[in-house]
C-alpha positions, 0 to 999 in steps of 0.5 A: 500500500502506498503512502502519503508523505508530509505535505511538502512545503512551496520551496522544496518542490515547485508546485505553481500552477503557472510558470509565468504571470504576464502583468500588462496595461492592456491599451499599451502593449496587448496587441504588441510587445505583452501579446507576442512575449505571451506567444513566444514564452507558450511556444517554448511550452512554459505555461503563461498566464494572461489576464483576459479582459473581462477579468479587469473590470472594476477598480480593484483586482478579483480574488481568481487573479490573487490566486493566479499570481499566488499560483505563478512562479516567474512574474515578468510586469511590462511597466509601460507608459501607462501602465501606473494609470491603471489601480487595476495593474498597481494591485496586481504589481503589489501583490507580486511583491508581496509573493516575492517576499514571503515565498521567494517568487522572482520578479522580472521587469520589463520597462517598455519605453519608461526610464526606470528613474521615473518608475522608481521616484514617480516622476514622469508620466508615473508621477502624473499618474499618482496625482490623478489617482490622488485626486481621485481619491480625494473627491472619494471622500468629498462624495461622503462628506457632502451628506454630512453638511446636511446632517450635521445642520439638522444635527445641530437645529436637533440640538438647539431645539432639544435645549428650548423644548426637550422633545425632540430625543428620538431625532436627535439620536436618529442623526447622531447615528446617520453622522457617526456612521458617515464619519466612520465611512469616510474615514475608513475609504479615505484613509484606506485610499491612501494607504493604498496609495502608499504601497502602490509607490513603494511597489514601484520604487521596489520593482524599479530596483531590481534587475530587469530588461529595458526596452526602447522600441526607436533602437532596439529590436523586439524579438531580440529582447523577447528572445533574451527574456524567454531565454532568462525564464526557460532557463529559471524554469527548467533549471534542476531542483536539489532534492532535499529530504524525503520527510522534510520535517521542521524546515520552513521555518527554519529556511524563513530564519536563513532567508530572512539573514541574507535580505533576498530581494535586495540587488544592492551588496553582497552578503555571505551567511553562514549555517553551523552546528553538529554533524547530522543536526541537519545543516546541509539539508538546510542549505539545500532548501534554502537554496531551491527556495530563492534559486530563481532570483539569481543569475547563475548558481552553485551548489558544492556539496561535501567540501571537506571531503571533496577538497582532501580527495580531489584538491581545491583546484578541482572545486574552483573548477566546478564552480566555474563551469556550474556557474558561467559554463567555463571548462577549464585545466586550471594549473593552481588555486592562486591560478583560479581566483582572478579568473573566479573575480573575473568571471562573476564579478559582475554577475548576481550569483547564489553560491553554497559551499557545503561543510567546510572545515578549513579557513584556505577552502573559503580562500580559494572559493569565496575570498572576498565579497568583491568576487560576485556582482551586486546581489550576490548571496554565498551560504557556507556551512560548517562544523566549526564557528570560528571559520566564519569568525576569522571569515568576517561573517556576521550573519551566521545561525547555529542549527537546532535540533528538532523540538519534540513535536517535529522529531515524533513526526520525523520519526513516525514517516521513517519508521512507519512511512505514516503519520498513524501510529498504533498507539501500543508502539507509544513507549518505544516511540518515546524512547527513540525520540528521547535517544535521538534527543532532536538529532534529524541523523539519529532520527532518520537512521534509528527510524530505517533500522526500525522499519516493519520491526515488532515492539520486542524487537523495537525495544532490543535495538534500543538496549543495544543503542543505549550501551553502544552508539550506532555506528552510522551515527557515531562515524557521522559525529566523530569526524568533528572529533577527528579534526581536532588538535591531539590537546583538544581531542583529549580535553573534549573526552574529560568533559564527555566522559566526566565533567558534562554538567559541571560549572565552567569554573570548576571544570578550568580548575580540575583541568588546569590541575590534571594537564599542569596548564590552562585549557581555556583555549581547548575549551573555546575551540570546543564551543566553536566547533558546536562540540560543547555549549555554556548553559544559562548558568554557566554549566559545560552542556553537550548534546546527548549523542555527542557525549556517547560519541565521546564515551565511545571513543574511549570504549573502543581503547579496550571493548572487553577489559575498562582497565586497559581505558584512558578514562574510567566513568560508568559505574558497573565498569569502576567496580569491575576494575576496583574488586577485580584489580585490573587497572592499568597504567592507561588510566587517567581519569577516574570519575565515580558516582554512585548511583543513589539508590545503589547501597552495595559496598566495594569489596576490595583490598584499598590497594587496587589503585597500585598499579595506576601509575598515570592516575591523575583526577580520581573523583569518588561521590558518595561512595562505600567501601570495605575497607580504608585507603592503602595506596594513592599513586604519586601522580595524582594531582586531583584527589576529590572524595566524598566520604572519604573512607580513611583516618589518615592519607596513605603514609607511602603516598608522595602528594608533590604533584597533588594540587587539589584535595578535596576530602569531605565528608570523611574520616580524617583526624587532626592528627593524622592531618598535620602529620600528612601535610608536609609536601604537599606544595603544589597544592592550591585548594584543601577542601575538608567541608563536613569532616565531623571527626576533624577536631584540630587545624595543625601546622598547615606551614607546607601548604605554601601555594594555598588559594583555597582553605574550606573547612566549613561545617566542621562541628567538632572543630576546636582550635585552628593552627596559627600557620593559617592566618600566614598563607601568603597566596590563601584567596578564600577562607570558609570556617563557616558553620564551625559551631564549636570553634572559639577563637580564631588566629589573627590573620596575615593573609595578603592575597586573601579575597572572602572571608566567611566566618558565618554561623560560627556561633561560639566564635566571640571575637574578630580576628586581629589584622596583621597587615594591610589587605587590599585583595580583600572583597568580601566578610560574611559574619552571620550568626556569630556571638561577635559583639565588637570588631577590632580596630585593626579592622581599618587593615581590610582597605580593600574590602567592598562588603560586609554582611552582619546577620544575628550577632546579638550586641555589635559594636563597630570600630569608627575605623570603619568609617576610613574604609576606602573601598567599602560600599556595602555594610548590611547589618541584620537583627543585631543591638546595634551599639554606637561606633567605637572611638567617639572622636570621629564623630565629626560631621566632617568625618564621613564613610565612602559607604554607598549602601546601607542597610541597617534592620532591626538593629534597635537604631534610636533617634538619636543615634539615627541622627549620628550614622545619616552624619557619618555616612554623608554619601550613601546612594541606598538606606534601608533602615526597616524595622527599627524604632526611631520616630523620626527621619531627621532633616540631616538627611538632606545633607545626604545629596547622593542618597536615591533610595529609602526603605523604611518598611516596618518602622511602626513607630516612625510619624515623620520625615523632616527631610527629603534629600535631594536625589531621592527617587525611591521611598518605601513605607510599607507598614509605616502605619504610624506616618503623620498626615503632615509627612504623608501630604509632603510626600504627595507634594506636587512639585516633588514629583514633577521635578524627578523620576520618583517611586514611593509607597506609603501608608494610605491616610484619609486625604484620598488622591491629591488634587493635582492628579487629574483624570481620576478612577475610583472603584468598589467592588465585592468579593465572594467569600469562598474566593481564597486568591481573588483577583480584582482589576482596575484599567486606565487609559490614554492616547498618546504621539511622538514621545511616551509622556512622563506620568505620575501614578496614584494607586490605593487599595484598601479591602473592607468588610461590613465592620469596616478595613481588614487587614489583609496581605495583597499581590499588586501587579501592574501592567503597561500594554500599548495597543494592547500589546504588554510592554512592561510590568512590575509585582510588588507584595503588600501588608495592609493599605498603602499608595503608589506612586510610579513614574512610568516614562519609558523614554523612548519615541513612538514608532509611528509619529503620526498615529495616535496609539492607545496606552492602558495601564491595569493594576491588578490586586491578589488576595493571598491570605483568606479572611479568618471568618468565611461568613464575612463578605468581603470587598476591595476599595480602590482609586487611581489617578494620573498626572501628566508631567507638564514639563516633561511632556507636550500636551498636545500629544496626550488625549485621554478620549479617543481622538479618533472620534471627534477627529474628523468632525473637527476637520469638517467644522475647520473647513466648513465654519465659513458656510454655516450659520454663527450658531455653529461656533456655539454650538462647537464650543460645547461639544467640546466642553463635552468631550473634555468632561 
C-alpha cells in the first residue's frame, strides 16, 4: 500500500500552477510587445498566464487573479507608459511583491519605453499618474462628506431645539447615528485610499530596483529582447531542483530564519551567511532548501556539496573548477588555486550569483572559493556551512545561525514517516516511540537512521535495538559525529573526552580548575575551540552542556581503547565498569581519569583490598561521590594531582603516598583526624585548594606551614572543630577562607593573609571575637559574619582597605570600630537583627568625618533617634538606606545633607510619624507598614512639585486625604468579593492616547479591602501592567501588608514608532488576595482609586488625549473647513461639544 508523505512545503518542490504571470496595461502593449512575449514564452511550452479582459473590470483586482499570481512562479510586469494609470495593474504589481517576499517568487521587469528613474521616484508620466489617482481619491471622500453638511445642520437645529423644548430625543439620536456612521465611512475609504496609495509607490520604487530588461522600441529590436527574456525564464524554469529530504520535517521555518539573514530581494551588496552546528543536526539539508527556495532570483548558481571531503580527495583546484563551469559554463585545466581566483573575480564579478559551499572545515577552502565579497556582482548571496564557528569568525561573517535540533513535536513526526512511512501510529508502539525520540534527543541523523533500522520491526524487537543503542552508539551515527572529533588538535581531542566522559554538567569554573590541575596548564583555549566547533555549549548558568549523542560519541571513543577489559581505558566513568576494575584489580597504567558516582539508590559496598589503585601509575583526577567501601585507603599513586572524595573512607592519607604533584584535595565528608592531618601535610606544595567541608571527626587545624601555594582553605561545617593552627592566618597566596558553620570553634588566629579575597566566618556561633589584622589587605572583597556571638570588631579592622562588603546577620550586641568609617573601598555594610551599639572611638564623630559607604542597610538593629541622627552624619554619601524595622520616630532633616542618597526603605518602622527631610536625589521611598506616618509627612510626600521635578517611586501608608488634587483624570472603584474566593483577583484599567514621545506620568494607586465592620487587614499581590495597543510592554509585582499608595513614574523614554498615529496606552493594576479572611461568613470587598498626572514639563500636551481622538477627529476637520458656510450658531454650538468631550 502506498503512502502519503508530509505535505511538502512551496520551496522544496515547485508546485505553481503557472510558470509565468504576464502583468500588462492592456491599451499599451496587448496587441504588441505583452501579446507576442505571451506567444513566444507558450511556444517554448512554459505555461503563461494572461489576464483576459473581462477579468479587469472594476477598480480593484478579483480574488481568481490573487490566486493566479499566488499560483505563478516567474512574474515578468511590462511597466509601460501607462501602465501606473491603471489601480487595476498597481494591485496586481503589489501583490507580486508581496509573493516575492514571503515565498521567494522572482520578479522580472520589463520597462517598455519608461526610464526606470521615473518608475522608481514617480516622476514622469508615473508621477502624473499618482496625482490623478490622488485626486481621485480625494473627491472619494468629498462624495461622503457632502451628506454630512446636511446632517450635521439638522444635527445641530436637533440640538438647539432639544435645549428650548426637550422633545425632540428620538431625532436627535436618529442623526447622531446617520453622522457617526458617515464619519466612520469616510474615514475608513479615505484613509484606506491612501494607504493604498502608499504601497502602490513603494511597489514601484521596489520593482524599479531590481534587475530587469529595458526596452526602447526607436533602437532596439523586439524579438531580440523577447528572445533574451524567454531565454532568462526557460532557463529559471527548467533549471534542476536539489532534492532535499524525503520527510522534510521542521524546515520552513527554519529556511524563513536563513532567508530572512541574507535580505533576498535586495540587488544592492553582497552578503555571505553562514549555517553551523553538529554533524547530522541537519545543516546541509538546510542549505539545500534554502537554496531551491530563492534559486530563481539569481543569475547563475552553485551548489558544492561535501567540501571537506571533496577538497582532501580531489584538491581545491578541482572545486574552483566546478564552480566555474556550474556557474558561467567555463571548462577549464586550471594549473593552481592562486591560478583560479582572478579568473573566479573575473568571471562573476559582475554577475548576481547564489553560491553554497557545503561543510567546510578549513579557513584556505573559503580562500580559494569565496575570498572576498568583491568576487560576485551586486546581489550576490554565498551560504557556507560548517562544523566549526570560528571559520566564519576569522571569515568576517556576521550573519551566521547555529542549527537546532528538532523540538519534540517535529522529531515524533520525523520519526513516525521513517519508521512507519505514516503519520498513524498504533498507539501500543507509544513507549518505544518515546524512547527513540528521547535517544535521538532532536538529532534529524539519529532520527532518520534509528527510524530505517526500525522499519516493519515488532515492539520486542523495537525495544532490543534500543538496549543495544543505549550501551553502544550506532555506528552510522557515531562515524557521522566523530569526524568533528577527528579534526581536532591531539590537546583538544583529549580535553573534549574529560568533559564527555566526566565533567558534562559541571560549572565552567570548576571544570578550568580540575583541568588546569590534571594537564599542569590552562585549557581555556581547548575549551573555546570546543564551543566553536558546536562540540560543547555554556548553559544559562554557566554549566559545560553537550548534546546527548555527542557525549556517547565521546564515551565511545574511549570504549573502543579496550571493548572487553575498562582497565586497559584512558578514562574510567560508568559505574558497573569502576567496580569491575576496583574488586577485580585490573587497572592499568592507561588510566587517567577516574570519575565515580554512585548511583543513589545503589547501597552495595566495594569489596576490595584499598590497594587496587597500585598499579595506576598515570592516575591523575580520581573523583569518588558518595561512595562505600570495605575497607580504608592503602595506596594513592604519586601522580595524582586531583584527589576529590566524598566520604572519604580513611583516618589518615596513605603514609607511602608522595602528594608533590597533588594540587587539589578535596576530602569531605570523611574520616580524617587532626592528627593524622598535620602529620600528612608536609609536601604537599603544589597544592592550591584543601577542601575538608563536613569532616565531623576533624577536631584540630595543625601546622598547615607546607601548604605554601594555598588559594583555597574550606573547612566549613566542621562541628567538632576546636582550635585552628596559627600557620593559617600566614598563607601568603590563601584567596578564600570558609570556617563557616564551625559551631564549636572559639577563637580564631589573627590573620596575615595578603592575597586573601572572602572571608566567611558565618554561623560560627561560639566564635566571640574578630580576628586581629596583621597587615594591610587590599585583595580583600568580601566578610560574611552571620550568626556569630561577635559583639565588637577590632580596630585593626581599618587593615581590610580593600574590602567592598560586609554582611552582619544575628550577632546579638555589635559594636563597630569608627575605623570603619576610613574604609576606602567599602560600599556595602548590611547589618541584620543585631543591638546595634554606637561606633567605637567617639572622636570621629565629626560631621566632617564621613564613610565612602554607598549602601546601607541597617534592620532591626534597635537604631534610636538619636543615634539615627549620628550614622545619616557619618555616612554623608550613601546612594541606598534601608533602615526597616527599627524604632526611631523620626527621619531627621540631616538627611538632606545626604545629596547622593536615591533610595529609602523604611518598611516596618511602626513607630516612625515623620520625615523632616527629603534629600535631594531621592527617587525611591518605601513605607510599607509605616502605619504610624503623620498626615503632615504623608501630604509632603504627595507634594506636587516633588514629583514633577524627578523620576520618583514611593509607597506609603494610605491616610484619609484620598488622591491629591493635582492628579487629574481620576478612577475610583468598589467592588465585592465572594467569600469562598481564597486568591481573588480584582482589576482596575486606565487609559490614554498618546504621539511622538511616551509622556512622563505620575501614578496614584490605593487599595484598601473592607468588610461590613469596616478595613481588614489583609496581605495583597499588586501587579501592574503597561500594554500599548494592547500589546504588554512592561510590568512590575510588588507584595503588600495592609493599605498603602503608589506612586510610579512610568516614562519609558523612548519615541513612538509611528509619529503620526495616535496609539492607545492602558495601564491595569491588578490586586491578589493571598491570605483568606479568618471568618468565611464575612463578605468581603476591595476599595480602590487611581489617578494620573501628566508631567507638564516633561511632556507636550498636545500629544496626550485621554478620549479617543479618533472620534471627534474628523468632525473637527469638517467644522475647520466648513465654519465659513454655516450659520454663527455653529461656533456655539462647537464650543460645547467640546466642553463635552473634555468632561
Amino acid at each position: 500500500m502506498a503512502h502519503q508523505s508530509p505535505s511538502s512545503p512551496f520551496f522544496f518542490e515547485c508546485a505553481c500552477t503557472y510558470d509565468v504571470f504576464l502583468s500588462f496595461k492592456g491599451t499599451d502593449t496587448r496587441f504588441g510587445f505583452s501579446g507576442n512575449l505571451h506567444k513566444a514564452l507558450s511556444d517554448k511550452g512554459i505555461n503563461t498566464f494572461i489576464d483576459d479582459k473581462e477579468l479587469q473590470s472594476g477598480d480593484e483586482i478579483t480574488p481568481s487573479l490573487v490566486k493566479a499570481i499566488e499560483d505563478s512562479r516567474i512574474f515578468i510586469p511590462v511597466l509601460s507608459i501607462n501602465y501606473a494609470s491603471s489601480s487595476f495593474c498597481l494591485d496586481e504589481l503589489v501583490h507580486m511583491i508581496h509573493c516575492s517576499k514571503e515565498n521567494g517568487r522572482l520578479v522580472l521587469p520589463v520597462f517598455y519605453d519608461v526610464d526606470p528613474s521615473h518608475v522608481r521616484h514617480q516622476t514622469g508620466s508615473y508621477g502624473k499618474a499618482m496625482s490623478k489617482h490622488k485626486k481621485k481619491f480625494t473627491k472619494y471622500k468629498k462624495q461622503y462628506t457632502q451628506p454630512i453638511h446636511i446632517i450635521l445642520i439638522l444635527f445641530l437645529l436637533a440640538l438647539a431645539l432639544l435645549y428650548s423644548h426637550g422633545s425632540t430625543i428620538t431625532l436627535f439620536s436618529s442623526l447622531l447615528f446617520l453622522l457617526v456612521f458617515f464619519l466612520q465611512n469616510a474615514k475608513k475609504v479615505y484613509t484606506g485610499d491612501m494607504n493604498r496609495l502608499e504601497k502602490w509607490k513603494i511597489a514601484l520604487n521596489q520593482t524599479a530596483n531590481l534587475s530587469g530588461h529595458h526596452f526602447n522600441p526607436r533602437n532596439k529590436y523586439e524579438h531580440e529582447i523577447i528572445e533574451k527574456i524567454v531565454k532568462q525564464v526557460f532557463n529559471k524554469i527548467y533549471r534542476a531542483r536539489l532534492h532535499v529530504a524525503n520527510y522534510p520535517v521542521g524546515l520552513e521555518s527554519r529556511v524563513l530564519h536563513v532567508k530572512s539573514l541574507m535580505d533576498v530581494g535586495c540587488d544592492r551588496g553582497v552578503y555571505m551567511v553562514g549555517i553551523y552546528g553538529i554533524g547530522g543536526m541537519g545543516k546541509s539539508t538546510l542549505a539545500r532548501a534554502t537554496f531551491n527556495f530563492i534559486a530563481d532570483q539569481f543569475e547563475c548558481l552553485c551548489f558544492l556539496h561535501n567540501i571537506r571531503e571533496n577538497s582532501d580527495q580531489n584538491g581545491l583546484k578541482y572545486l574552483q573548477e566546478e564552480l566555474l563551469s556550474k556557474t558561467v559554463g567555463l571548462d577549464l585545466m586550471l594549473g593552481d588555486v592562486s591560478e583560479g581566483i582572478p579568473i573566479i573575480k573575473k568571471a562573476l564579478g559582475q554577475k548576481k550569483v547564489l553560491l553554497v559551499l557545503d561543510d567546510i572545515d578549513k579557513p584556505e577552502q573559503l580562500w580559494a572559493l569565496a575570498g572576498e565579497l568583491d568576487w560576485f556582482g551586486q546581489g550576490s548571496r554565498v551560504i557556507i556551512t560548517t562544523r566549526d564557528k570560528r571559520l566564519l569568525s576569522c571569515h568576517m561573517i556576521k550573519r551566521t545561525c547555529e542549527v537546532d535540533g528538532l523540538d519534540e513535536e517535529e522529531a515524533f513526526e520525523l520519526l513516525r514517516w521513517m519508521a512507519f512511512k505514516t503519520e498513524n501510529v498504533d498507539s501500543r508502539y507509544a513507549n518505544v516511540l518515546n524512547r527513540a525520540v528521547t535517544y535521538a534527543s532532536g538529532l534529524p541523523l539519529a532520527l532518520e537512521v534509528v527510524g530505517s533500522n526500525l522499519f516493519g520491526k515488532c515492539i520486542q524487537e523495537w525495544k532490543d535495538l534500543l538496549d543495544e543503542y543505549e550501551k553502544i552508539p550506532n555506528k552510522d551515527i557515531h562515524e557521522i559525529l566523530k569526524v568533528s572529533f577527528n579534526n581536532l588538535k591531539e590537546m583538544e581531542q583529549s580535553v573534549f573526552l574529560d568533559i564527555a566522559c566526566c565533567f558534562k554538567g559541571y560549572d565552567l569554573v570548576k571544570v578550568q580548575e580540575i583541568l588546569l590541575a590534571h594537564y599542569g596548564c590552562c585549557k581555556k583555549h581547548q575549551i573555546e575551540v570546543l564551543v566553536q566547533k558546536s562540540l560543547i555549549k555554556f548553559s544559562l548558568f554557566s554549566t559545560v552542556t553537550l548534546h546527548d549523542l555527542i557525549e556517547d560519541m565521546g564515551k565511545e571513543i574511549v570504549r573502543q581503547e579496550s571493548p572487553q577489559e575498562p582497565g586497559k581505558r584512558s578514562r574510567l566513568w560508568f559505574y558497573e565498569d569502576i567496580v569491575h576494575v576496583l574488586e577485580q584489580n585490573t587497572g592499568t597504567n592507561r588510566i587517567g581519569i577516574i570519575y565515580l558516582n554512585f548511583p543513589s539508590f545503589e547501597e552495595d559496598i566495594v569489596e576490595w583490598e584499598g590497594d587496587e589503585l597500585k598499579n595506576m601509575k598515570n592516575l591523575k583526577t580520581l573523583i569518588i561521590k558518595n561512595g562505600f567501601f570495605c575497607k580504608g585507603l592503602k595506596h594513592l599513586p604519586n601522580s595524582l594531582r586531583v584527589l576529590d572524595w566524598c566520604k572519604y573512607p580513611s583516618v589518615d592519607i596513605p603514609s607511602n603516598f608522595c602528594p608533590k604533584k597533588l594540587s587539589i584535595c578535596k576530602l569531605s565528608e570523611g574520616y580524617l583526624t587532626s592528627f593524622e592531618l598535620s602529620r600528612t601535610l608536609k609536601g604537599f606544595l603544589n597544592m592550591t585548594e584543601l577542601n575538608l567541608e563536613s569532616c565531623r571527626s576533624l577536631t584540630c587545624i595543625n601546622d598547615v606551614s607546607g601548604l605554601p601555594n594555598l588559594e583555597k582553605f574550606i573547612f566549613q561545617n566542621c562541628e567538632n572543630l576546636v582550635a585552628i593552627h596559627p600557620s593559617v592566618g600566614f598563607l601568603n597566596k590563601l584567596k578564600i577562607l570558609n570556617a563557616e558553620g564551625c559551631s564549636k570553634l572559639r577563637t580564631f588566629p589573627p590573620i596575615k593573609l595578603a592575597s586573601l579575597q572572602v572571608l566567611r566566618l558565618q554561623y560560627c556561633k561560639n566564635l566571640k571575637r574578630f580576628p586581629e589584622i596583621l597587615q594591610v589587605m587590599e585583595n580583600i572583597e568580601a566578610i560574611v559574619l552571620e550568626g556569630t556571638s561577635i559583639e565588637e570588631l577590632s580596630f585593626s579592622f581599618q587593615n581590610f582597605t580593600g574590602l567592598c562588603t560586609l554582611r552582619i546577620w544575628g550577632n546579638g550586641m555589635l559594636t563597630l570600630p569608627s575605623s570603619i568609617l576610613m574604609l576606602p573601598s567599602l560600599s556595602w555594610i548590611m547589618v541584620e537583627d543585631c543591638i546595634f551599639l554606637p561606633i567605637k572611638n567617639d572622636k570621629l564623630m565629626n560631621p566632617k568625618v564621613s564613610s565612602n559607604v554607598q549602601n546601607l542597610i541597617l534592620q532591626n538593629c534597635n537604631i534610636s533617634d538619636a543615634f539615627l541622627s549620628i550614622i545619616i552624619k557619618w555616612f554623608a554619601n550613601l546612594k541606598y538606606l534601608d533602615l526597616s524595622r527599627n524604632d526611631f520616630t523620626v527621619l531627621p532633616e540631616c538627611l538632606v545633607e545626604c545629596s547622593f542618597l536615591s533610595s529609602i526603605v523604611l518598611d516596618g518602622c511602626k513607630f516612625l510619624k515623620e520625615i523632616r527631610g527629603i534629600p535631594p536625589s531621592l527617587n525611591t521611598l518605601s513605607a510599607l507598614q509605616c502605619e504610624s506616618l503623620n498626615s503632615s509627612t504623608r501630604s509632603m510626600l504627595l507634594n506636587k512639585k516633588l514629583h514633577e521635578a524627578r523620576h520618583t517611586n514611593f509607597c506609603i501608608p494610605r491616610g484619609s486625604e484620598g488622591i491629591p488634587k493635582w492628579f487629574e483624570h481620576k478612577s475610583r472603584g468598589i467592588e465585592r468579593v465572594p467569600q469562598w474566593i481564597e486568591n481573588d483577583n480584582r482589576g482596575l484599567t486606565m487609559s490614554f492616547w498618546v504621539r511622538n514621545w511616551f509622556p512622563s506620568i505620575t501614578f496614584f494607586f490605593s487599595t484598601k479591602w473592607m468588610h461590613n465592620k469596616g478595613p481588614i487587614i489583609k496581605d495583597l499581590d499588586v501587579e501592574f501592567d503597561l500594554s500599548v495597543n494592547g500589546h504588554a510592554c512592561s510590568g512590575l509585582k510588588l507584595w503588600i501588608h495592609s493599605t498603602h499608595v503608589f506612586q510610579l513614574n512610568l516614562n519609558c523614554g523612548k519615541p513612538i514608532l509611528d509619529r503620526e498615529q495616535w496609539i492607545h496606552v492602558e495601564l491595569e493594576v491588578k490586586c491578589t488576595l493571598t491570605s483568606r479572611y479568618l471568618n468565611d461568613e464575612v463578605m468581603k470587598s476591595i476599595s480602590t482609586e487611581m489617578g494620573i498626572h501628566m508631567l507638564k514639563e516633561k511632556s507636550i500636551l498636545e500629544d496626550i488625549k485621554f478620549t479617543n481622538p479618533y472620534r471627534k477627529r474628523k468632525l473637527d476637520e469638517y467644522l475647520n473647513n466648513s465654519q465659513s458656510q454655516f450659520h454663527p450658531l455653529l461656533k456655539k454650538k462647537r464650543l460645547i461639544y467640546n466642553k463635552g468631550c473634555i468632561s
